[in-house]
N, C-alpha and C positions, 0 to 999 in steps of 0.2 A: 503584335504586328511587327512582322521585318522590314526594313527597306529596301530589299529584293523584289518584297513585294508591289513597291511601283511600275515594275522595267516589267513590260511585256511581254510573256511566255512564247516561247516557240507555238503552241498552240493560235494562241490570238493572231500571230503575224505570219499564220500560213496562208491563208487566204489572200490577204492584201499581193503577198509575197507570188503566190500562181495567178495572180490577175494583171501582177506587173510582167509576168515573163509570158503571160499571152500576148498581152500587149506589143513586149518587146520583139515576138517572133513576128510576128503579124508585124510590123514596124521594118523589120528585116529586109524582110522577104519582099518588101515593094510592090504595091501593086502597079507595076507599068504595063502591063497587055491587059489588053479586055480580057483574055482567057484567065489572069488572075484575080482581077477584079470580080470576075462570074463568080470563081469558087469562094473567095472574101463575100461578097451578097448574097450567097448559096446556104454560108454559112452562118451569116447571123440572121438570114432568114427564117431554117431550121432552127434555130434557139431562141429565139425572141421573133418569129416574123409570122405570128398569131395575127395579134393587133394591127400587124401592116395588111394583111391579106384581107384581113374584114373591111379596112379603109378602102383598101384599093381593088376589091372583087367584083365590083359592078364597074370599074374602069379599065379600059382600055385600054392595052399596051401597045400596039402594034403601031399606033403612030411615032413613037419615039425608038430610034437610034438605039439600037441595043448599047453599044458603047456607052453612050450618055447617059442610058436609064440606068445602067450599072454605077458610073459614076454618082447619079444621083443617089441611089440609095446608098452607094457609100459614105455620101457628105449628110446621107439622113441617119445614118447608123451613128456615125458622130457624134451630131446632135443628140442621141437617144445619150449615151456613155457622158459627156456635159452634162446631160440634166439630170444621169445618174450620179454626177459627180466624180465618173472618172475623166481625170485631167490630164493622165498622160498619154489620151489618145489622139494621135495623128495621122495626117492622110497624105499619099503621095503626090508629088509634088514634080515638077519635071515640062510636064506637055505646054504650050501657050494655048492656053483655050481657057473662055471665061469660069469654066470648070475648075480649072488648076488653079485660077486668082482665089476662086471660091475655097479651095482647100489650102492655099496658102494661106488666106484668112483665119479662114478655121486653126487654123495650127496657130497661129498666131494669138487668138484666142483663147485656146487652151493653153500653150505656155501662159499667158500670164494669168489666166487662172489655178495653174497648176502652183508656182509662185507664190500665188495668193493663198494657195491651200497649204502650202505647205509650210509659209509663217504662220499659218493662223494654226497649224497642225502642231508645228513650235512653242507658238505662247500657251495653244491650251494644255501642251504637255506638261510644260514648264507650272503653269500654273498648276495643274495636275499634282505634279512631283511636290510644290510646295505647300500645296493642301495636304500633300500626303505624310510629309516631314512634318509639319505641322500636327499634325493630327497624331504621328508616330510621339514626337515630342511630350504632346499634352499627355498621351498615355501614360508615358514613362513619370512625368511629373506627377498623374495620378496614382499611380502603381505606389512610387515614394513617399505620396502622404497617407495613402491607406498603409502602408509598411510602418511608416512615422506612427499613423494613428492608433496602430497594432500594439506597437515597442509600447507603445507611453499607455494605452490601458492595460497593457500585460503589467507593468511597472507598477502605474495604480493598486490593482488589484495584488499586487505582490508588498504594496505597503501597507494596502490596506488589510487583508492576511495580517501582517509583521503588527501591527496597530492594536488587530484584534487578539493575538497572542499577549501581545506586551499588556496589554489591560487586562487579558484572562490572570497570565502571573500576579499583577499588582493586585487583584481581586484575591487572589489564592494567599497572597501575600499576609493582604489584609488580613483576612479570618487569620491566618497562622498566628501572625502578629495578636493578635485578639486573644486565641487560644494559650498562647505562649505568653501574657502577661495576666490571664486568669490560674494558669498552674506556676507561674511566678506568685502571685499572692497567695492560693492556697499553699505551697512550696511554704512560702515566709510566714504564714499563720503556723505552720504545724511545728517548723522551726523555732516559732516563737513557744509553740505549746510544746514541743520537748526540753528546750531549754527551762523550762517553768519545772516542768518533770524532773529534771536531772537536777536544779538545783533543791528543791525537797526532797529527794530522795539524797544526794548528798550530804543537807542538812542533817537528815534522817541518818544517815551512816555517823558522822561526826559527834550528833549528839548521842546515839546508841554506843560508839566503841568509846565516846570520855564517860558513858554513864555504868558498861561492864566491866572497865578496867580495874576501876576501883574494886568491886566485889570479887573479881578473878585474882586481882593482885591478892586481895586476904587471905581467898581460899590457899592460893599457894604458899604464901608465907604462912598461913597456920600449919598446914600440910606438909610442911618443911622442917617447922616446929617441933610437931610431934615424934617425923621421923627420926629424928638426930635426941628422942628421947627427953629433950625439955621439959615436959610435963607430966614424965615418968616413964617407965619400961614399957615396950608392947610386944605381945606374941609373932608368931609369923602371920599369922592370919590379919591379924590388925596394917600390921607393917605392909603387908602386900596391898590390902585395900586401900591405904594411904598413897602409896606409889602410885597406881592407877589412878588414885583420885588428883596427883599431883600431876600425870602424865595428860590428862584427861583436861587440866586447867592451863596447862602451860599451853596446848592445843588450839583452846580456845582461845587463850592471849594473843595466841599467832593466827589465830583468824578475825581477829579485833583488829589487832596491827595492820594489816593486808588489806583491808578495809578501810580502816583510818585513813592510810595510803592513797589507797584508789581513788578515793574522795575526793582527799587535798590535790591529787594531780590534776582529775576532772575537772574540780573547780578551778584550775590554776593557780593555788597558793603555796606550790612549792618552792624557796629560794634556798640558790645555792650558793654552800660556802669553799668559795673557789681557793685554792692553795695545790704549792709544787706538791706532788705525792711522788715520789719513789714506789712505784709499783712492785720490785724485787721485795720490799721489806711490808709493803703493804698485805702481799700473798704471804709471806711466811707468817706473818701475825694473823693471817687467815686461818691457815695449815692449825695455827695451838686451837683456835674455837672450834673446827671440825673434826678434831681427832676424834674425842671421845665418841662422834657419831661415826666414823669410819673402822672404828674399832668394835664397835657394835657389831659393822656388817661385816667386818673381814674384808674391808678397802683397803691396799695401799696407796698414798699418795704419792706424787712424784711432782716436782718443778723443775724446768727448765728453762734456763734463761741466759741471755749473752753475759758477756763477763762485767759490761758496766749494764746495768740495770736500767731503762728507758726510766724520766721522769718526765710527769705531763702535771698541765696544769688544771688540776677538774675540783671536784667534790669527792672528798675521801669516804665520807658516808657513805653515799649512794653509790661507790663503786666497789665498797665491802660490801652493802646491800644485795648489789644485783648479783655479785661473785657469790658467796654462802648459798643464793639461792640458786644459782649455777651447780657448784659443789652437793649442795645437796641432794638432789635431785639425781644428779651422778652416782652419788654413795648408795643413794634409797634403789636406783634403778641399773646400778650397775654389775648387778648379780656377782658381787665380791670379788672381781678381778680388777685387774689395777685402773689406777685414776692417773690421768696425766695433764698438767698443767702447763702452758706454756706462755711465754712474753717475748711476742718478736715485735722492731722497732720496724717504724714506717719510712715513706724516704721522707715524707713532708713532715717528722719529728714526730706523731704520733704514736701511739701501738693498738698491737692486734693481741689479746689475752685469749688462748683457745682453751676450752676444759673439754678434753676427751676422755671418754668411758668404751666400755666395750661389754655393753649390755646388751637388752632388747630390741634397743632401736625404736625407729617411728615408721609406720608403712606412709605409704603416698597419700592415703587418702585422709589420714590424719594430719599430715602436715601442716595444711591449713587453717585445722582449730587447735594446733599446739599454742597459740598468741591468744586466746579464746579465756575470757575470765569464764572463773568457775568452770573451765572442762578439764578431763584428764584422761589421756589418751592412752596411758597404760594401760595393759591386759591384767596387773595385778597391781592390784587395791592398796596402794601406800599413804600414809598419814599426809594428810596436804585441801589446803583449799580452793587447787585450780586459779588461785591468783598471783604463784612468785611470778610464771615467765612473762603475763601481762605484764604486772608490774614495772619486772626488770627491763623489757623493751622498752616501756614507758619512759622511766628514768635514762636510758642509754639518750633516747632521741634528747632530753630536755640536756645532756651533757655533751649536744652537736655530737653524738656518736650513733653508732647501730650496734643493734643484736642480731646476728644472723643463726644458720640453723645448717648443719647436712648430717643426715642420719641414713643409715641404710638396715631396716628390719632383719632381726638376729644377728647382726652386726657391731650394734653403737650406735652413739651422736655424738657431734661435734658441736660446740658450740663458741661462736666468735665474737667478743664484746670488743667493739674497732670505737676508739678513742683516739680526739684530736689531740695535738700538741698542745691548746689552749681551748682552754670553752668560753663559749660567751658567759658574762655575767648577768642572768636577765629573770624573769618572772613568766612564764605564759601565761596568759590570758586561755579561754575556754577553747575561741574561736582557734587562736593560733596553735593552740595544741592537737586540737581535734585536726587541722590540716600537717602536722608535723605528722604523727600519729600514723594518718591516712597514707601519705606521701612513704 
């Protein structure tokens, strides 16, 4: 609802509106001669002078004064418009005749009922209007608490949604959490059951390579015996079969060893004995163990090194260890072209030892199980038990260093043992080695 909608349309206020300007013509125009008075009585006769003509059809006209009778029914026409309620009908006024007292009465009559009509036409407008403000008012206040009442259950229902999410997650939560500490315990059993695995089988390597050493050492040292004629002279046939029998045990020694090894790392009982090494004289005292095997294959070797020779603080052992089996591996695999050896110094005082070959190389897809105990990713079959470069990585990590690898197939490999300046002095344990290892 507008408040437009109070004020009265041109429509509704046409009629009032042409009933006041008959009025007012008629008003005008004065009836002061009988000859206008006739057509004024003529004329509301014709429109309303039905009910007059039935009243007065069995009466009599001809005794009364035309003049007067005119008049009269003018002051009776009057009267009709009053009790219709039109107020602002008047009569003329002018002649002294008790006729004209009567119509100045009459008029006087209707102004103050016209007066009357029209404060009372006032207040019930007025009141009207405030009914109607009122009533516009309450709407708009209703409009605003259905709107209010709208917001806050849309609200509602948009927490209550959010509620029923937030409890779906915590439900979803829950199982997960449920699921996620039942493969946490099977996780920790199996953990518990490979660790049980590894340390018998460890066992098992330990007490297997302290129980063939001793028998392989014999065989060699008898085998060694013989050859050098100790025990008397032997033919070439004898002497050949001893060689093999000696190459065949030393084989074995060095897959005893590698074993031994593997073990004591797995288990974490390797301790190292840390001192300065000079790496330029550590490799050259390399270089005399490996000749005899570089000479076999038609290696030559090569070192390279700045003019003062990097010294670090590690294990001399295990960095002759993992180099020989660096070298060798290069001799065995590096189809007799040259071996190159290099020692360049870090900025943080450490070094980087590279041993380059320019052999077969490694394709991509090997790469991955080059670190792989027991694998061997050559195309041709060389003496070895797939355990140095395990190893060596092994050992690199436990001397805070790395072993790394870039090879390119029919090419070479490259291989980089990166040593700190100082190593820790310390023991691994299984846990912390298998995450050293991993990492």
């Amino acid at each position: 609802m507008e408040i437009g909608d109070i004020v009265d349309t041109p429509e509704e206020a046409a009629p009032a509106s042409r009933k006041r300007q008959g009025r007012a013509a008629r008003n005008s125009a004065g009836v002061t001669t009988t000859e206008s008075n006739e057509e004024t009585a003529t004329r509301k006769r014709n429109g309303r002078g039905a009910l007059t003509r039935r009243r007065n059809g069995n009466r009599s006209r001809g005794n009364l004064n035309p003049a007067i009778r005119n008049e009269l029914e003018t002051l009776l026409e009057g009267l009709k418009d009053l009790r219709d309620g039109d107020f602002e009908t008047r009569l003329p006024t002018g002649a002294d005749s008790l006729i004209a007292e009567l119509f100045t009465a009459f008029n006087g009559i209707a102004e103050r009922n016209e007066d009357l009509s029209r404060k009372i036409t006032v207040d019930v407008q007025g009141e009207i209007l405030e009914l109607k403000v009122a009533v516009f008012v309450d709407l708009y206040l209703k409009q605003e608490q259905i709107k209010e009442q709208s917001d806050l259950l849309a609200e509602s229902k948009r927490r209550e949604l959010e509620l029923q999410h937030r409890a779906e997650l915590l439900e979803s939560e829950a199982k997960s959490a449920a699921q996620l500490a039942e493969l946490n315990n099977q996780l920790h059993n199996r953990q518990m059951e490979l660790e049980q695995a590894m340390g018998v089988r460890n066992r098992f390597y330990a007490s297997m390579s302290h129980e063939l050493r001793t028998p392989i050492n014999a065989v060699i040292g008898y085998s060694t015996l013989l050859i050098d004629n100790i025990y008397g002279p032997l033919n070439e046939k004898q002497r050949e079969g001893l060689q093999r029998t000696l190459k065949a045990a030393r084989h074995l020694l060095e897959l005893v060893n590698d074993v031994l090894d593997l073990s004591k790392i797995e288990a974490g009982k390797i301790e190292l004995a840390l001192q300065p090494v000079n790496i330029g004289a550590l490799i050259d005292d390399l270089f005399v163990t490996v000749r005899p095997l570089a000479d076999e294959h038609d290696s030559q070797l090569s070192f390279e090194f700045p003019a003062e020779p990097p010294t670090v603080t590690t294990d001399p052992r295990r960095v002759r260890q993992i180099l020989l089996n660096l070298l060798s591996n290069a001799i065995k695999f590096g189809r007799r072209k040259p071996i190159k050896v290099q020692a360049t110094p870090t900025e943080s005082g450490g070094v980087v030892i590279s041993v380059i070959d320019h052999g077969e190389g490694i394709s991509e897809e090997d790469k991955a199980r080059v670190f792989e105990e027991f694998v061997q990713v050559s195309p041709t079959q060389q003496p070895g038990t797939g355990l140095g470069l395990p190893i060596s990585r092994r050992l690199a990590t436990l001397l805070d260093g790395s072993l790394e690898m870039e090879s390119v197939l029919g090419e070479g490999s490259t291989f980089r043992l990166i040593l700190p300046r100082e190593a820790t002095p310390r023991t691994f344990d299984v846990d912390e080695f298998a995450t050293a290892t991993a990492a």
